[in-house]
C-alpha positions in Angstrom: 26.3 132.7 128.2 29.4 131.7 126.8 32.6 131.3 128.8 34.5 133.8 126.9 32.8 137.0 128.8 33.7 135.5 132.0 36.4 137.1 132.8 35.5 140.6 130.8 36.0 144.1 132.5 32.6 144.5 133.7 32.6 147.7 131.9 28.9 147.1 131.3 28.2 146.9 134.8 29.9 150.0 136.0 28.1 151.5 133.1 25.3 150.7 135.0 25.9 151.6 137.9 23.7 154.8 139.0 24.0 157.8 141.6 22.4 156.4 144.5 22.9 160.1 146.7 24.1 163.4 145.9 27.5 162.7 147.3 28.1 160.5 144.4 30.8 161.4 141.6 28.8 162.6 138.8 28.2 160.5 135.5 30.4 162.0 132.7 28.9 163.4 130.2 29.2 161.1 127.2 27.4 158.4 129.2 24.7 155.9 127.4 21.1 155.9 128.4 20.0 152.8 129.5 17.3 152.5 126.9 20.5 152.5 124.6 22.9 150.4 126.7 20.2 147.6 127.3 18.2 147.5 123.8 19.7 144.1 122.2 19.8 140.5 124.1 23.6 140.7 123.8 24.1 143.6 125.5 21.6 142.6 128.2 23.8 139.6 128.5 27.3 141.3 128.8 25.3 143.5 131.4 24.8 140.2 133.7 28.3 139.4 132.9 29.5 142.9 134.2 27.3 142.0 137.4 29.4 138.9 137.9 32.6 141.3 137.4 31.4 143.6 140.3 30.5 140.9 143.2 34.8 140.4 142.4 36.0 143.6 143.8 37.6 143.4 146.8 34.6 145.3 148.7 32.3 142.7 148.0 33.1 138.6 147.5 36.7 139.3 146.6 37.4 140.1 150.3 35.7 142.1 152.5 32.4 140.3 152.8 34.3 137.3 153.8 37.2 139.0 155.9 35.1 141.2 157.5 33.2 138.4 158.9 36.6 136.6 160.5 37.0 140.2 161.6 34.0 141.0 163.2 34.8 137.4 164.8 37.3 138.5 166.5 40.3 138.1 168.4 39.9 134.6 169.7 40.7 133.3 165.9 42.9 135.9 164.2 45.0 138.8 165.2 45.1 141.7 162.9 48.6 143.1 162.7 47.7 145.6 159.6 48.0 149.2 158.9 44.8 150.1 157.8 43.1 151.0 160.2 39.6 150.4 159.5 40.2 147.0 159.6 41.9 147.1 162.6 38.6 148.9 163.7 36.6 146.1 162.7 38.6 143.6 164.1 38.8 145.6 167.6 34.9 146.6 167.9 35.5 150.4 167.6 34.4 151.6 164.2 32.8 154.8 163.7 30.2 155.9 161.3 32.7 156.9 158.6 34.4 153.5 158.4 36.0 153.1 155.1 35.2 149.8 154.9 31.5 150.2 155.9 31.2 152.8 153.1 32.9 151.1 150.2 30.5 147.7 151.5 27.4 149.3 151.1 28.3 152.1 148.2 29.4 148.6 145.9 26.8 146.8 147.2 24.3 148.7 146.2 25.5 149.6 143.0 25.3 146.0 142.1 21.8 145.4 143.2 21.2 148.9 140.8 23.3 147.1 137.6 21.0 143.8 138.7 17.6 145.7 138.8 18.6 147.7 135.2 18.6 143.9 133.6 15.3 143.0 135.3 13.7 146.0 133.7 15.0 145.3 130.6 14.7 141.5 130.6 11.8 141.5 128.2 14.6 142.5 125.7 15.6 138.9 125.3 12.9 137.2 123.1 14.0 133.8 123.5 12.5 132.1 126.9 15.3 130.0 127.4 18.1 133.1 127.6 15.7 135.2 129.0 15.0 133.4 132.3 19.1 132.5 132.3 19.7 135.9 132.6 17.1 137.0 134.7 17.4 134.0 137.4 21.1 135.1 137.2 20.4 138.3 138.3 18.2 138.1 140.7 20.7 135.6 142.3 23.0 138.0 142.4 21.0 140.8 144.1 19.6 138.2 146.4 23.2 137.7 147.3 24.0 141.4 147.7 20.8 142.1 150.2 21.3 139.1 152.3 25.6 140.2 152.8 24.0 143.8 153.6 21.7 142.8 156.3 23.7 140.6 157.9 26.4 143.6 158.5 24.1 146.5 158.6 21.4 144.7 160.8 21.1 142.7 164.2 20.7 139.0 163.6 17.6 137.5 162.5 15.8 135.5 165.7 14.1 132.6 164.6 11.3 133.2 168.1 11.0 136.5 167.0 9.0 139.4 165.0 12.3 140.3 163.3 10.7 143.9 163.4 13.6 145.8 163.6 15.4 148.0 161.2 17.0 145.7 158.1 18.7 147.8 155.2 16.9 149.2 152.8 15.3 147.2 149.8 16.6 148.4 146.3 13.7 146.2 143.8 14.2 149.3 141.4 16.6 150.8 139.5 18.1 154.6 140.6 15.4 154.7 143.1 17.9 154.8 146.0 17.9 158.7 147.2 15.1 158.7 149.6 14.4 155.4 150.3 13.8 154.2 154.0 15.3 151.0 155.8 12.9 147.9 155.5 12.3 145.2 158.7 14.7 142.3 158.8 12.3 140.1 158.4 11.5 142.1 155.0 14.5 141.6 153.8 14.8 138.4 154.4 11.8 137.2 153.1 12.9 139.0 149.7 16.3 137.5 149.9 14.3 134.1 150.1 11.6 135.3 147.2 14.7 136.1 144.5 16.5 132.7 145.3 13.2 130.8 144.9 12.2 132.6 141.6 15.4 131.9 140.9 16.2 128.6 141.4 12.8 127.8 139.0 14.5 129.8 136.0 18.1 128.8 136.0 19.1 126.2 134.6 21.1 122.9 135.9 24.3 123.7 134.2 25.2 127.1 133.7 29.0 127.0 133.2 30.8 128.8 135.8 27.7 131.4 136.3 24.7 131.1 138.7 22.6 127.7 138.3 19.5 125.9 139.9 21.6 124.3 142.5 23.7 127.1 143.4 20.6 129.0 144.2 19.3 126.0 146.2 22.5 125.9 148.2 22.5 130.0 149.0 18.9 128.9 150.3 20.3 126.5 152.6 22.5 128.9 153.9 19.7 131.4 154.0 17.2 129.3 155.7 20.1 128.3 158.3 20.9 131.6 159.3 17.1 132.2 159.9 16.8 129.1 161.9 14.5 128.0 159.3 16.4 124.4 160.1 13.7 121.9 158.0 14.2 124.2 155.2 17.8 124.4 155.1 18.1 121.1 155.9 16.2 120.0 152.6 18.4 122.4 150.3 21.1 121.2 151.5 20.1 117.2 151.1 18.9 118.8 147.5 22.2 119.5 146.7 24.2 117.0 148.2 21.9 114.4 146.7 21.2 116.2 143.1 23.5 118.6 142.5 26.5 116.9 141.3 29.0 118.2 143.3 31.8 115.4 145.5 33.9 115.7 148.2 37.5 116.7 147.3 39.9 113.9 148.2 42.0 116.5 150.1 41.6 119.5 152.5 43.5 121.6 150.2 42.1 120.8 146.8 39.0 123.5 147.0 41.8 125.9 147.6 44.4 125.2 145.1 42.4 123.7 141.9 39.7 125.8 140.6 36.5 124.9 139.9 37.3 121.4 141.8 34.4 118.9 142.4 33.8 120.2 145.5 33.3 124.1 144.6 29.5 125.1 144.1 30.2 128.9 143.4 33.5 130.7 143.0 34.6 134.0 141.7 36.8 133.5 138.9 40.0 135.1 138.8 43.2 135.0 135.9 46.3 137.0 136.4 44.2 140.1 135.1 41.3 139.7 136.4 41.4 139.7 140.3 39.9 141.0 143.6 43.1 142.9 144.1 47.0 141.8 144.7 48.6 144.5 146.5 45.7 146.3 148.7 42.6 144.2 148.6 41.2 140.6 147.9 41.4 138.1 150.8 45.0 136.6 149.4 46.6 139.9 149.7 45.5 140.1 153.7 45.6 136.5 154.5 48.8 135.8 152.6 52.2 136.0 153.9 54.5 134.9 151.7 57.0 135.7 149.7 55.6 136.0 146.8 51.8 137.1 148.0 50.4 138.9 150.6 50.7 141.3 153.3 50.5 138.8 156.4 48.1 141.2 158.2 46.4 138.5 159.7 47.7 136.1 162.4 45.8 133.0 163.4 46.1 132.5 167.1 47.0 129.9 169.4 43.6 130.0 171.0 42.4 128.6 167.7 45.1 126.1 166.8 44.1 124.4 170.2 40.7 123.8 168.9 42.3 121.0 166.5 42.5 117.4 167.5 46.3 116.3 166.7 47.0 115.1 163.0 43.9 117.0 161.8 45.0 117.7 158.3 43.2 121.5 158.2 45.7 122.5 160.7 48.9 120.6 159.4 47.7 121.6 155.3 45.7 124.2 155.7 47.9 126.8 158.3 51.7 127.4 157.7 54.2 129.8 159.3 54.5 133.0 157.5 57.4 134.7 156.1 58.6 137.1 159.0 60.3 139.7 156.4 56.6 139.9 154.8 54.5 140.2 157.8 53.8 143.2 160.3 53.4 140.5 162.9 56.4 138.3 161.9 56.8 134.8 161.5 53.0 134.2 162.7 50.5 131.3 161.9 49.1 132.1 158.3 46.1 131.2 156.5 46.8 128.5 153.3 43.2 128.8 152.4 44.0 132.5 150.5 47.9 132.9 149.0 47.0 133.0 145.9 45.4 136.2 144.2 45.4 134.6 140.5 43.5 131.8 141.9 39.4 132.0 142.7 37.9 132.5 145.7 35.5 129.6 146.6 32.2 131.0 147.9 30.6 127.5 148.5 31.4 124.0 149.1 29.9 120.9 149.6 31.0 120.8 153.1 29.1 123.4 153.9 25.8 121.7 152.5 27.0 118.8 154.8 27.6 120.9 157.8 24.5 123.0 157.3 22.6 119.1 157.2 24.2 117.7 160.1 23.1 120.7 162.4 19.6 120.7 160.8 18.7 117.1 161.2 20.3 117.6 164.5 18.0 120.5 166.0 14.9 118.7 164.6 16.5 114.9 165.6 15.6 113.9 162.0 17.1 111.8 159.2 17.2 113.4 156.4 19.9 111.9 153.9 22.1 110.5 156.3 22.4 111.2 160.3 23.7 114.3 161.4 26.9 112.0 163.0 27.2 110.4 159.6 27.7 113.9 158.2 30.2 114.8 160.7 32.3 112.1 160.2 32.4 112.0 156.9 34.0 115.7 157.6 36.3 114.6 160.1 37.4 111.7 158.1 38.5 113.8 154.9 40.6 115.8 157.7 42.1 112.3 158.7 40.3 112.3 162.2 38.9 109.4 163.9 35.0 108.8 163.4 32.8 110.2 166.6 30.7 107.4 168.5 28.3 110.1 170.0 27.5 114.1 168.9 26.1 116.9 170.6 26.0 120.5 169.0 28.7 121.3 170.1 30.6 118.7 168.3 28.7 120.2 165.4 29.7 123.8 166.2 33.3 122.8 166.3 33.7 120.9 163.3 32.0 124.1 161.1 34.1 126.0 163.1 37.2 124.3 162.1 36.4 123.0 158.5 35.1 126.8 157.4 37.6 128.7 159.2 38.3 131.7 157.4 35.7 132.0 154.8 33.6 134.6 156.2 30.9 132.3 158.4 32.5 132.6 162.0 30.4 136.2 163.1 27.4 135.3 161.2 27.5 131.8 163.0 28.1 133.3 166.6 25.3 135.6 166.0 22.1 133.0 165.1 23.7 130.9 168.2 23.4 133.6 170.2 26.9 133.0 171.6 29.3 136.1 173.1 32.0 137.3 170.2 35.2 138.9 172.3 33.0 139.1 175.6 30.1 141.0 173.7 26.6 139.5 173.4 25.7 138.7 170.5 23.3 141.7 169.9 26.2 144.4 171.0 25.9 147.6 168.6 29.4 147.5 168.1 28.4 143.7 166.4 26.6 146.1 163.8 28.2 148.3 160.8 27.0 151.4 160.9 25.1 153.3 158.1 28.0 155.2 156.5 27.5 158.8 157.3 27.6 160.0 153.5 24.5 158.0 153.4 22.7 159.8 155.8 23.6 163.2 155.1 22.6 162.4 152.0 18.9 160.8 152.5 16.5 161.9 155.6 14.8 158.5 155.5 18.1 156.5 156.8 18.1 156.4 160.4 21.7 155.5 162.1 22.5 152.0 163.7 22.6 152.1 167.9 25.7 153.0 168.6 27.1 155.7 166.3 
């Protein structure tokens, strides 16, 4: 896949994208029948390329899988001082089953697994091996991605100790096969999200440009597998790619943020001046930003946060600034430097993550695995211009992935596998949960309705 399609208008993939209920707008007339829109390898390669286009939009990794994870967080971290209020709703625990943003999530969402599932069943298309595992690793990477952002907002948490019996969301492994569908188990979905990464960490290759590659899979597993609890697994992706993949630590705290495609930066969505997550009312540089140039300054970082840095810790001093009070709802409040920049890409994974996610492994199963889990967490602290630690404990751990990730969609998802209260809610609280969006379940019998709405 050449770099040239990267930043196409994934018209390819909204082409694709099918009526998953009868509340749907209805496909014009003059549309092309998939046997027609997928019949040549080129085509079924601008198709992947229009995948990569959707998982921009602000609904999915261009914002609101990442904010709405700060959101969910809650109110010891940010303060939301927008006018929209179903973000406001997010942020305050009080959605209702009609959330905008809960419907846009899970409508793009899904129409993304559909464009991905349209290129598996046309995959055969490609004659050459090579290109034809390339694109089919990349999509199944990108659906894995899709399901695993979906049940970790639709879904209660997965528990390591337990059946994970419970209702997930509902598996799409076919194309326009959505109407009458029924939710799967988390532990279902899941174990799928772990089955596409694997297959597809076997096809892709090492070097894929910009797009999905053997490594990035490995490091979406180590997230996976962390978020399951699966700690020896994770722990062993993410000494995979810290050890193999090629990636270094950025020199500064700022870099990831500021240079694209840095060293440091596993996956990113691309952006240009034209092609973007949004610059006046979506993408995360439009809610985090507050300056003059960029952003809304809807969302305040509070002083119960700033007091979790240690003094000269460069993510506070580089990374948070004082917005611009003529910008900003809230006035001149503590602002985000990680998002101020909508031209810029969004960084989806780092290699402090992979070093994060080893440090707490090795940590829960007191093993050494690539370095100690202390070694790991220094070497964090000491690109943030902090003193090394003599002794750890997880919470040491906890509070450096608190602090080094802040703000890129982690802090809910975290809370909930450590089982820790969010805003004086346990962990497992309904309101913790999206709901199924209503014109889903008016639309399909099969759904049945998260606790609580």
């Amino acid at each position: 896949m050449k770099n040239k399609y990267l930043f196409l208008i994934p018209f390819v993939g909204l082409l694709l994208t099918s009526c998953f209920n009868k509340l749907d707008e209805p496909k014009p007339q003059n549309s092309i029948k998939v046997e027609e829109a997928l019949n040549t390898p080129d085509k079924i390669k601008k198709a992947v390329i229009g995948i990569y286009g959707n998982i921009r939009d602000g609904a999915l990794y261009g914002g609101d899988y990442q904010m709405c994870a700060d959101l969910l967080a809650g109110e010891f971290d940010i303060a939301w001082w927008g006018t929209f209020n179903n973000y406001e709703n997010i942020w305050s625990k009080q959605m209702v089953a009609d959330n905008a943003t809960a419907r846009t999530m899970w409508v793009f969402s899904y129409n993304t697994i559909n464009s991905a599932n349209k290129v598996l069943e046309n995959i055969q298309v490609i004659t050459d091996t090579d290109e034809r595992n390339q694109a089919k690793g990349e999509a199944l990477f990108l659906r894995a991605l899709c399901h695993f952002e979906l049940v970790r907002f639709y879904a209660q948490p997965y528990d390591a100790s337990g059946t994970n019996a419970g209702l997930g969301i509902p598996l799409a492994l076919k194309s326009d096969n959505f109407e009458k569908v029924k939710r799967n188990t988390i532990a279902e979905v899941y174990n799928q999200v772990v089955t596409d990464l694997l297959e597809a960490e076997t096809l892709l290759p090492v070097s894929n440009s910009y797009f999905a590659s053997k490594f990035r899979a490995s490091a979406y597993l180590a997230r996976v597998y962390l978020q399951m609890g699966n700690y020896t697994a994770a722990r062993d992706k993410a000494n995979d790619v810290i050890a193999n993949g090629g990636y270094t630590l950025n020199a500064t705290v700022t870099q990831a943020f500021t240079t694209n495609n840095s060293p440091e930066g596993i996956f990113e969505i691309q952006q240009n001046i034209t092609q973007n997550a949004g610059q006046a009312n979506a993408g995360l540089a439009t809610f985090y930003g507050n300056l003059p140039t960029a952003g809304r300054g809807d969302i305040e970082i509070t002083e119960d946060h700033l007091d979790l840095y240690e003094a000269n810790d460069k993510r506070a001093n580089d990374l948070i600034y004082i917005g611009d009070a003529a910008n900003s709802p809230g006035g001149d409040v503590p602002s985000c430097g990680k998002w101020t920049d909508p031209t810029k890409n969004y960084v989806l994974m780092r290699l402090a993550e992979m070093y994060l996610i080893r440090a707490e492994s090795n940590f829960a199963l007191n093993t050494v695995v690539g370095a100690t889990p202390l070694a790991d967490i220094n070497r964090i602290r000491n690109r943030a211009g902090l003193a090394n630690l003599t002794t750890l404990d997880l919470d040491a751990i906890k509070t450096e992935r608190t602090l080094e990730l802040a703000f890129e969609g982690h802090k809910s998802h975290d809370f909930k596998r450590w089982k820790e209260d969010i805003d004086g809610k346990p962990y497992n609280h309904p309101k913790l949960v999206f709901p199924i969006p209503r014109r889903e379940l008016d639309a399909n019998p099969n759904l049945v309705q998260n606790a609580g709405y």
